[in-house]
C-alpha positions as CSV (number, residue, x, y, z in Angstrom):
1,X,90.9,88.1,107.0
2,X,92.9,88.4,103.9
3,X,90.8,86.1,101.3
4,X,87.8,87.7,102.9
5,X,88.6,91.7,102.5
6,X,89.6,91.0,98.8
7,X,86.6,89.0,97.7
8,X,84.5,91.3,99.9
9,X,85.6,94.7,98.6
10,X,85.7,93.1,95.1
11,X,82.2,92.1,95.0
12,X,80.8,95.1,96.8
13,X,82.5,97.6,94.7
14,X,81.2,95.7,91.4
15,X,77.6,95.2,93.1
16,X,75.6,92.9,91.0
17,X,78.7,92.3,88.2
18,X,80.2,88.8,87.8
19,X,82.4,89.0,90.8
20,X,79.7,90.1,93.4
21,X,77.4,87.3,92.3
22,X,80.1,84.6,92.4
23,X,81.0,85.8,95.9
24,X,78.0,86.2,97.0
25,X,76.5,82.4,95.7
26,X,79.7,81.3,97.3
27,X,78.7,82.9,100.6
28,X,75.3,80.8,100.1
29,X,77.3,77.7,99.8
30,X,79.7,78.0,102.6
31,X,76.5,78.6,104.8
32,X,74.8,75.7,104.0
33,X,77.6,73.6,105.4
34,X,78.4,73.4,109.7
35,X,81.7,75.1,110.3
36,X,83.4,72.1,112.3
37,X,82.4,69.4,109.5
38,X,83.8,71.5,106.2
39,X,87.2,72.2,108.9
40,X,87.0,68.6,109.4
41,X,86.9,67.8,105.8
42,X,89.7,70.1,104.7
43,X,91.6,68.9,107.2
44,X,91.6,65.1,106.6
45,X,91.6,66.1,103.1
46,X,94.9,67.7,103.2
47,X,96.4,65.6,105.5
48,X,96.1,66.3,109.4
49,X,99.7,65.1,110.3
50,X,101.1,67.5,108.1
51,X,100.8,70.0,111.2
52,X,100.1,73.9,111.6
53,X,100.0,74.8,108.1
54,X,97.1,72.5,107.2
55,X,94.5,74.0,110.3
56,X,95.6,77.5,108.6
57,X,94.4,77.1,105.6
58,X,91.4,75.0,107.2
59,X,90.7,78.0,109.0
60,X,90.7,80.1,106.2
61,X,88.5,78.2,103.3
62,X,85.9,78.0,106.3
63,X,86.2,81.6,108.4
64,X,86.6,84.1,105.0
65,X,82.6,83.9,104.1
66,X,81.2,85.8,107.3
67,X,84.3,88.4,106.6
68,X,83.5,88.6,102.8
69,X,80.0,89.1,103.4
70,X,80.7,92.2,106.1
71,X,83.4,94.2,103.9
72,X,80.5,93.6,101.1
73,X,78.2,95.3,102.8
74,X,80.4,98.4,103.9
75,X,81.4,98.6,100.6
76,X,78.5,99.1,99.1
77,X,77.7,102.2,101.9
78,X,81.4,103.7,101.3
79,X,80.8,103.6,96.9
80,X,78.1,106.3,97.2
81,X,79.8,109.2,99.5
82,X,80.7,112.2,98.0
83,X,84.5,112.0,98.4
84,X,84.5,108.8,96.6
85,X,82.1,110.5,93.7
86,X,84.6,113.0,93.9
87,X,87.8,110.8,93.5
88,X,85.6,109.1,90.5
89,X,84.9,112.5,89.0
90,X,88.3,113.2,88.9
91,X,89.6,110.2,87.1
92,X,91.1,108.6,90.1
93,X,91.8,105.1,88.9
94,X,89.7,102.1,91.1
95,X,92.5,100.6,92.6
96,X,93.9,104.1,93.8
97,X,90.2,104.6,94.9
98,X,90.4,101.5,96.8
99,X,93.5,101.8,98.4
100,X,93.5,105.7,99.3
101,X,89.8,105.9,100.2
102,X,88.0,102.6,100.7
103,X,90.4,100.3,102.6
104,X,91.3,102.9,105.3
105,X,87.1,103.4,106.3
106,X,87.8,100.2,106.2
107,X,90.5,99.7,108.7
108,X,88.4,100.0,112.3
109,X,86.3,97.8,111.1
110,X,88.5,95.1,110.5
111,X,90.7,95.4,113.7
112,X,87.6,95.0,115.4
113,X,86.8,91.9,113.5
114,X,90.2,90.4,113.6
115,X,89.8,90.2,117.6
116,X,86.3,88.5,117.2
117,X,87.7,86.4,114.6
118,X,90.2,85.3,117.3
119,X,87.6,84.1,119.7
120,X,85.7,82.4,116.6
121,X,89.1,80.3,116.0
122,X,89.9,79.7,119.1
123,X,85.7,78.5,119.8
124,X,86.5,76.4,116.5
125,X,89.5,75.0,118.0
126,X,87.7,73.4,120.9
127,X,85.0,72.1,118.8
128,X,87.5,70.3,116.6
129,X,89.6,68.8,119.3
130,X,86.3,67.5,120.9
131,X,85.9,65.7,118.0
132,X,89.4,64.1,117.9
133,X,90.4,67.0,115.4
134,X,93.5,68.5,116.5
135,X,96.6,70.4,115.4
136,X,99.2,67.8,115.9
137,X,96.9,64.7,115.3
138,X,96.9,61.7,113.5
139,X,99.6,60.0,114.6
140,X,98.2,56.7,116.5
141,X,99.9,53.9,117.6
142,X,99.1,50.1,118.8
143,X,99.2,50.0,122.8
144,X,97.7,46.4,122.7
145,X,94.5,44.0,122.0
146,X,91.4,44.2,123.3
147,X,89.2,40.9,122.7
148,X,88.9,38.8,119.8
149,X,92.5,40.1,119.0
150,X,91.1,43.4,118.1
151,X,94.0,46.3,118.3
152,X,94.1,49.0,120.5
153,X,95.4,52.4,119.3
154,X,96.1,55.2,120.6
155,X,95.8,59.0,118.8
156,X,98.0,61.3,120.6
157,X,100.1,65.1,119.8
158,X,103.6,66.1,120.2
159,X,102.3,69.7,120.3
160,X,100.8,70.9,123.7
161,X,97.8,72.8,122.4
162,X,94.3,73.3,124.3
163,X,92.9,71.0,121.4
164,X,94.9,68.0,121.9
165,X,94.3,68.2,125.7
166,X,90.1,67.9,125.0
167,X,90.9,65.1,122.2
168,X,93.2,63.3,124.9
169,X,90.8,62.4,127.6
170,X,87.7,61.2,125.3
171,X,88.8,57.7,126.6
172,X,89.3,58.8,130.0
173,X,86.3,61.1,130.8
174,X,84.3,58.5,132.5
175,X,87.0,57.7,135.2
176,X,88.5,61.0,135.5
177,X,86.3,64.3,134.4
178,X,88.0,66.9,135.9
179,X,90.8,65.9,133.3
180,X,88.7,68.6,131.2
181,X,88.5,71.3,133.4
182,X,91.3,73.0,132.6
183,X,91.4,73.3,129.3
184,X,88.0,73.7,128.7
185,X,88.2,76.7,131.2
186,X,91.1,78.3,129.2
187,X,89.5,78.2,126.9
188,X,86.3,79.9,128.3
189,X,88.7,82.6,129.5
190,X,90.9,83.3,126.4
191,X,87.4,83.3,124.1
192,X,85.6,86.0,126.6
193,X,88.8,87.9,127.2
194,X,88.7,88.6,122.7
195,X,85.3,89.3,122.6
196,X,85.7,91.7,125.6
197,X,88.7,93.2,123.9
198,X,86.9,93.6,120.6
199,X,83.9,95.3,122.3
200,X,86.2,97.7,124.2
201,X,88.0,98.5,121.1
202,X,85.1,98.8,119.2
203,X,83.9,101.2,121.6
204,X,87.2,103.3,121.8
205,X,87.8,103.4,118.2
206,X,84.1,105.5,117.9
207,X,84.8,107.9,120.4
208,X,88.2,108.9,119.8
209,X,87.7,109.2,116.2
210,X,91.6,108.2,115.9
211,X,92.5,107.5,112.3
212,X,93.6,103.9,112.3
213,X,95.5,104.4,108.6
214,X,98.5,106.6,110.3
215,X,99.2,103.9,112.3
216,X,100.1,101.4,109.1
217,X,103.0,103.1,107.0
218,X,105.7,101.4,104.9
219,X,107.3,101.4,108.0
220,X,105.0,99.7,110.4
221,X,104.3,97.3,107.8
222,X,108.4,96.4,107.7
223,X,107.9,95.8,111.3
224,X,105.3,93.3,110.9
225,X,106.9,91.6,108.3
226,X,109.9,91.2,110.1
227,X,108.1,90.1,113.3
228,X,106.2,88.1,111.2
229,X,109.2,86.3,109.7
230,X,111.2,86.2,113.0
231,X,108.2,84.5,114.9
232,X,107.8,81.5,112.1
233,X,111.6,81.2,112.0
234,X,111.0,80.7,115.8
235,X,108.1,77.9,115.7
236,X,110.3,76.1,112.4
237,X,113.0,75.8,114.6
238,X,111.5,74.8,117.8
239,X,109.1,72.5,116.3
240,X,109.5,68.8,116.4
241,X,110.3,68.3,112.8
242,X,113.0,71.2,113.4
243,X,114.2,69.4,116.1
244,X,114.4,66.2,114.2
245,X,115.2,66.9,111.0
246,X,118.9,66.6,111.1
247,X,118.7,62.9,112.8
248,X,116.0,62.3,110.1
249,X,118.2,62.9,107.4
250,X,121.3,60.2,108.5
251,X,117.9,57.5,108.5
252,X,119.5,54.6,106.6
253,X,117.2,51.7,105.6
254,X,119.6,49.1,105.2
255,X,121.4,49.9,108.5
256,X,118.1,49.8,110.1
257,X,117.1,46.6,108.5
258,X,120.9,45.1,110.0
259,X,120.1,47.0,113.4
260,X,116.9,44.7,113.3
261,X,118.6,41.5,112.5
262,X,121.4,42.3,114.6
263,X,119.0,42.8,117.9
264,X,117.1,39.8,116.9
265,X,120.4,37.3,116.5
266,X,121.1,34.5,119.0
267,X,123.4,36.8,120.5
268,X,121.5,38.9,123.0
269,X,119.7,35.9,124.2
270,X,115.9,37.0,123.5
271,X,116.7,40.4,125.0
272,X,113.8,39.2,127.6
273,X,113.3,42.0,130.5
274,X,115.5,41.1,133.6
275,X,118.3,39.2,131.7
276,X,121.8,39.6,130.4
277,X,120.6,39.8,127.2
278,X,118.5,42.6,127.7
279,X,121.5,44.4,129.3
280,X,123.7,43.4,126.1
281,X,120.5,44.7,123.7
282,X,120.1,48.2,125.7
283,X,124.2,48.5,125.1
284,X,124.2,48.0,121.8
285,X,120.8,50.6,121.0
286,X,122.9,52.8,123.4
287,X,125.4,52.9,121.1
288,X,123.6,53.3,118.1
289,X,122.2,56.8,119.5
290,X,125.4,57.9,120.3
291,X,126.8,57.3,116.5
292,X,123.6,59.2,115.4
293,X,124.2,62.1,117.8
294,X,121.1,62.2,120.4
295,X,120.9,64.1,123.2
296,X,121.3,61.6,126.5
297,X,118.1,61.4,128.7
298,X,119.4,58.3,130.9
299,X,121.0,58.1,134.0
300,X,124.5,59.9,135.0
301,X,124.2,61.3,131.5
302,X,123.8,58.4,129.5
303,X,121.3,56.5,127.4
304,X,120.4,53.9,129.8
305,X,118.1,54.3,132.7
306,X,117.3,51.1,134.7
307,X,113.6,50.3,136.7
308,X,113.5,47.3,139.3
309,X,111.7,44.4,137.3
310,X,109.6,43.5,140.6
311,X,108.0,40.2,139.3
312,X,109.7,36.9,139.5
313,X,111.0,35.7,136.1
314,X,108.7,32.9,134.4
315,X,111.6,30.1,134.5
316,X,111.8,30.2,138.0
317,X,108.2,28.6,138.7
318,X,109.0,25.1,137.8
């Protein structure tokens, strides 16, 4: 909403200058390409395990064209009314122009769009993770071999989004469909309930004639700021890599490498499933995570938990 208001406003106040036509053969550009591809493309480009920040900006180099384009064109039906001619008459500077006259015609507008724009991302969302694209994504890991020793891996999200859920079952779809139902019906419900709420806005905001720029003062725009501020300091913290990053930061690669050649020494016997030495190996790893600080997940408060091994052990056969 951002990138587009400013390149919109700048290129329909300066109609047919330098700036409207770059904008404008920039629009022409943008529209040439699918939506889900060019997100795609930024996306990979950036680097999709880098997380949130990397679908934001995706987002944003693909949704600002249609915006751009809109503010354009109310632009250039504000620049002729007889206030602004006034304001111009005057020797108002453009930017005071702008800011006092142009931006809050503006404002209604723009709330309206910014619901419809939330439907639009949220629509875009589901495409992506249809595709595998998801916010999370891109970490994969080896599960096994499939014939003619050819790997089997397996994409999957530490983040529970809608996305990842659609991008989750593309394996599984065959044996269990209705594994898409629900978030494919969310997100039916969440895109119809913003385009609803942008209709009925829209609506509203014509026949009350309220004036939308009381509502943003210095002071209103503290508020956001801080809520702003408050609600990323929230998601940095509860994220994963908030989590994490304190554990992260004690890795040691040499004590890994003698954790490795500790575990695979004579000592723990193999550390074969069902035997002493796997009892000595889960001890030892047990108190590894307790010198690093994890939080216990095991039994009684602990970092073991033990499963029934309900096959007979290989040795016993002959």
């Amino acid at each position: 909403m951002l990138v587009g208001t400013v390149l919109g406003v700048s290129a329909g106040w300066g109609r047919g200058g330098r700036a409207d036509r770059l904008v404008t053969g920039a629009v022409g550009v943008w529209a040439a390409f699918p939506v889900p591809l060019f997100a795609i493309i930024v996306i990979l480009a950036l680097g999709i395990q880098k997380g949130m920040i990397v679908f934001v900006v995706a987002l944003c180099v693909v949704g600002w064209a249609e915006i751009a384009q809109f503010v354009r064109g109310q632009v250039i039906g504000i620049k002729p009314q007889l206030h602004i001619e006034a304001a111009r008459s005057l020797g108002t500077r453009t930017s005071q122009i702008l800011t006092r006259h142009v931006l809050p015609l503006l404002l209604p507008s723009l709330l309206v769009l910014a619901v419809l724009e939330m439907a639009g991302v949220l629509l875009l969302l589901a495409e992506l993770g249809f595709l595998n694209i998801f916010l999370g994504g891109g970490f994969k890991v080896q599960i096994g071999e499939a014939g003619r020793m050819v790997p089997v891996v397996a994409y999957y999200s530490d983040v529970p989004e809608w996305g990842a859920l659609l991008a989750n079952i593309r394996t599984w779809w065959r044996a269990y469909p209705w594994l898409a139902w629900y978030p494919g019906i969310f997100f039916f419900v969440a895109i119809l309930a913003f385009n609803l709420w942008g209709e009925g806005l829209r609506r509203w905001l014509d026949q009350s004639r309220v004036n939308v720029s009381r509502l943003f003062s210095r002071y209103s725009l503290a508020a956001v700021a801080v809520l702003v501020f408050g609600l990323g300091w929230v998601l940095r913290t509860s994220a994963p890599l908030g989590v994490y990053s304190a554990q992260a930061k004690q890795f040691d690669t040499q004590q890994a490498l003698m954790d490795v050649r500790t575990l695979a020494s004579p000592q723990f016997q193999g550390r074969e499933t069902g035997t002493p030495g796997a009892k000595l190996a889960a001890d030892y790893i047990a108190e590894r995570m307790d010198e690093i600080g994890l939080q216990p997940g095991g039994q009684n408060d602990t970092y073991i938990q033990t499963f029934p091994c309900p096959w007979r052990h290989f040795r016993s056969l002959f």
